[in-house]
Backbone bond lengths (Angstrom), bond angles and torsions (degrees), N, CA, C in turn:
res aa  C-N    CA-C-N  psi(-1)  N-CA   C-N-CA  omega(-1)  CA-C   N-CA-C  phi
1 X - - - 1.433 - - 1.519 108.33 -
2 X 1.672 121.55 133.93 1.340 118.75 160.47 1.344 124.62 -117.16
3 X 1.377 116.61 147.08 1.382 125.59 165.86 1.568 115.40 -104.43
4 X 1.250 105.69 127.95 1.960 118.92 -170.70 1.741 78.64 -118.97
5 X 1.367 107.78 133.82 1.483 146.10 -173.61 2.094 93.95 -113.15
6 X 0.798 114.75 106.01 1.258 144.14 178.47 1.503 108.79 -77.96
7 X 1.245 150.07 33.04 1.608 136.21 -145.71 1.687 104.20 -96.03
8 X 1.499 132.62 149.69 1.131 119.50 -175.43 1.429 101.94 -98.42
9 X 1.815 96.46 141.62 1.449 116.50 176.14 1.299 111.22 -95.85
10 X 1.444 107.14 -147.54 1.831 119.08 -160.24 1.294 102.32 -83.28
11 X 1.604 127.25 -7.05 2.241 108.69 172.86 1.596 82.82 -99.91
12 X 1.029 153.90 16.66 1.817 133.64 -158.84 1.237 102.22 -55.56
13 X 1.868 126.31 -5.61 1.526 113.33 -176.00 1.896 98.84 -91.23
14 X 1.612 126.14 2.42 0.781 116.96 177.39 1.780 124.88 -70.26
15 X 1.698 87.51 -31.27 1.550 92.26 -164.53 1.572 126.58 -29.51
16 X 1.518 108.13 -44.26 1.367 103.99 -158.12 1.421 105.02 -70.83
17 X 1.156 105.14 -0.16 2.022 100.19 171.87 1.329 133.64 -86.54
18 X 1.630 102.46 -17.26 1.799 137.90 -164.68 1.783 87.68 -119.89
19 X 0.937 128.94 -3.94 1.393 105.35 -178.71 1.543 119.34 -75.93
20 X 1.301 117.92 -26.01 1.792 126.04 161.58 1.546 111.32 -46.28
21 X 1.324 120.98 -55.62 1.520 147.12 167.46 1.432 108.39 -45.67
22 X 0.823 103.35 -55.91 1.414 121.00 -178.84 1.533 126.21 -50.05
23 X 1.580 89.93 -49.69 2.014 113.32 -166.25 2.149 88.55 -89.67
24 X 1.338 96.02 -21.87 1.753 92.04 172.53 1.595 123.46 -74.04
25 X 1.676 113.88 -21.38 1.091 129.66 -172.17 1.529 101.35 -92.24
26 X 1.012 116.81 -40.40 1.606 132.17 170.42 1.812 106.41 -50.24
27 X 1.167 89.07 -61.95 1.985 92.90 -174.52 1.774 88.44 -76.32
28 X 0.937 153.73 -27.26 1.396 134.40 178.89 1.742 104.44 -78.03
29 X 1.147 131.02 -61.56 1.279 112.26 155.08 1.114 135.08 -9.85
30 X 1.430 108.94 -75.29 2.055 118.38 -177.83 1.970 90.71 -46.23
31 X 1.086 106.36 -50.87 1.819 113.47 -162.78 1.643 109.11 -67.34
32 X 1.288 105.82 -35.55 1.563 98.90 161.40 1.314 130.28 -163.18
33 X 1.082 123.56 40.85 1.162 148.85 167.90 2.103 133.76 -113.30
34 X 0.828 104.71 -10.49 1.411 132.05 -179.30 0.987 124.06 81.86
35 X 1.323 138.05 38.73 1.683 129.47 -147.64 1.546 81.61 -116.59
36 X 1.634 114.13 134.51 1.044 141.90 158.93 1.049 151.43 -101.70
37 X 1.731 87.22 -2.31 2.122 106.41 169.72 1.460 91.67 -171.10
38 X 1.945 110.51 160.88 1.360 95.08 -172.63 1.788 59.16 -159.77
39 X 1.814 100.12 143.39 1.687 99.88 164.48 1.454 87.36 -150.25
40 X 1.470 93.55 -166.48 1.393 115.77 168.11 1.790 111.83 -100.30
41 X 1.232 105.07 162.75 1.418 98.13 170.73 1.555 112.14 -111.74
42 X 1.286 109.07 153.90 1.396 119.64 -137.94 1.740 99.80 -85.84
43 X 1.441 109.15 -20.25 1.649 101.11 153.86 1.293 147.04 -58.74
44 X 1.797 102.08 -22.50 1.378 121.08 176.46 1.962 105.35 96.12
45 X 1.385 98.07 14.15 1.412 100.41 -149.36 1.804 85.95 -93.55
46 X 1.421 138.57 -15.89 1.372 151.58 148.12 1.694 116.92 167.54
47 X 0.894 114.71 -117.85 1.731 122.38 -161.12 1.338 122.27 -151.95
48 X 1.582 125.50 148.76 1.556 120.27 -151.68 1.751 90.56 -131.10
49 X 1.128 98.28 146.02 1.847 98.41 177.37 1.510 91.86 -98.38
50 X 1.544 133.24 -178.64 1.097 145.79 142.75 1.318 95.45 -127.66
51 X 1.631 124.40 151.43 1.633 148.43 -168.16 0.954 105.67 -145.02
52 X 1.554 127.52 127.68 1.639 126.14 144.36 1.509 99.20 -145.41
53 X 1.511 101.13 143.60 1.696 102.99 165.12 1.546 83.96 104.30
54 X 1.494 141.31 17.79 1.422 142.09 150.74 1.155 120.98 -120.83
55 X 1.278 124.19 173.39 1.718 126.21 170.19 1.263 108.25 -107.86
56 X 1.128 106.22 153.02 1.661 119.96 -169.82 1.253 101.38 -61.55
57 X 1.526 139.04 -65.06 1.073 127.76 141.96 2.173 144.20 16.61
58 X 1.392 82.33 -60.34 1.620 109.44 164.06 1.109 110.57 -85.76
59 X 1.162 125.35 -45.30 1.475 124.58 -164.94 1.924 103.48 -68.13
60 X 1.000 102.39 -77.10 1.708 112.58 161.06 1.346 96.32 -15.65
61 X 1.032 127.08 -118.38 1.658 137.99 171.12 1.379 94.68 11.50
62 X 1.599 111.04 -96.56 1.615 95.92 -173.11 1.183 122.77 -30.63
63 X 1.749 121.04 -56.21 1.160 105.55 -169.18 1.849 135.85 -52.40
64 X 1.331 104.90 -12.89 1.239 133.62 168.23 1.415 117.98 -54.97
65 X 1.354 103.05 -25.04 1.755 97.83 -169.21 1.665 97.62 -112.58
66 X 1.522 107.37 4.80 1.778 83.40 165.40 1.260 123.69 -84.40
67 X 1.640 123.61 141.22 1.016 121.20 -176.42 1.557 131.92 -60.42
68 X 1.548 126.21 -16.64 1.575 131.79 129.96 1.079 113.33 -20.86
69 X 1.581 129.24 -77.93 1.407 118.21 173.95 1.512 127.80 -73.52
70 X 1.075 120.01 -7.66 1.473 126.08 -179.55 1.391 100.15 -83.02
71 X 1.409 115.22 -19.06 1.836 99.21 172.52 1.389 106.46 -133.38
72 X 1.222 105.11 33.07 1.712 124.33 164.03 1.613 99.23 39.55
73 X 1.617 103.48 61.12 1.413 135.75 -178.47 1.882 92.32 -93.83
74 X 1.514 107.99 -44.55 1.261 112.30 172.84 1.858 118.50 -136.15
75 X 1.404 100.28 163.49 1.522 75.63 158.37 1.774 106.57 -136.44
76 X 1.611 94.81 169.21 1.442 96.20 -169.53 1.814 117.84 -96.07
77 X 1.249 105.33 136.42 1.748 97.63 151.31 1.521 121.25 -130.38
78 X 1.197 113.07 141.80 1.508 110.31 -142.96 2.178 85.37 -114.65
79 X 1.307 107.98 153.74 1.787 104.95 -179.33 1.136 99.71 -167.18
80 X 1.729 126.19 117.89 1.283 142.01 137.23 1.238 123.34 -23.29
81 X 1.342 109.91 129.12 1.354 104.11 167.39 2.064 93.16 -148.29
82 X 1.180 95.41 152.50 1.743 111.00 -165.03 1.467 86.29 -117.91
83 X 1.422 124.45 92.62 1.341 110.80 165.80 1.580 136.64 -49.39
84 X 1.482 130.11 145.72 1.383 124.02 -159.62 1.605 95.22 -101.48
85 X 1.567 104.41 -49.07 1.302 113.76 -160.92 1.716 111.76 -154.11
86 X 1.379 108.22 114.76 1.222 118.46 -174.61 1.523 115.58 -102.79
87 X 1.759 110.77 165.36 1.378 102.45 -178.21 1.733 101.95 -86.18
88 X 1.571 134.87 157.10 0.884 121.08 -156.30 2.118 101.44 -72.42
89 X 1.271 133.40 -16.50 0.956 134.08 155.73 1.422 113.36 -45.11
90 X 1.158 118.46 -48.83 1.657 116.34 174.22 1.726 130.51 -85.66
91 X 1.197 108.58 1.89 1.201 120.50 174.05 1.719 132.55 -46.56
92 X 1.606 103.76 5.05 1.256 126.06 -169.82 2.005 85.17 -92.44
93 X 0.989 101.27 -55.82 1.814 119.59 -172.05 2.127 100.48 -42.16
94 X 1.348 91.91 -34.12 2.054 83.33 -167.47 1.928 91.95 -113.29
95 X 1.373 107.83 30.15 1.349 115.48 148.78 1.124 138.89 -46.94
């Protein structure tokens, strides 16, 4: 499973122009990319992907083509995590 950390960089006054672009890259993700939750973070400071069912590899890559990072609206940090113990609702995640 990965988590991509979304944080806003030096255009963050661009967003509201890329945010259409943006919410398209989001729904293309969920559709083929693996993303299984996408929020904001609760500082206002930007937004976190959750991934499973890709390779870090892929995942990176995609994250490359959102237009947030394509106009360094944000930048990314991407982190593994090997789940230990899931709730039985999430048991798809330590698949």
């Amino acid at each position: 499973m990965l988590i991509a950390y979304l944080t806003f960089g030096k255009n963050r006054e661009k967003a509201p122009q890329l945010m259409e672009a943006h919410k398209a890259w989001i729904a293309k993700g969920f559709a083929e990319n693996g993303f299984v939750m996408v929020g904001s973070l609760k500082d206002g400071g930007g937004g976190a992907v959750l991934a499973n069912d890709i390779t870090r590899e892929a995942f990176e890559a995609y994250l490359q083509e959102d237009p947030f990072v394509i106009e360094e609206i944000v930048e990314t940090e991407v982190r593994e995590i090997t789940p230990a113990r899931t709730d039985e609702r999430l048991a798809f995640l330590a698949a």
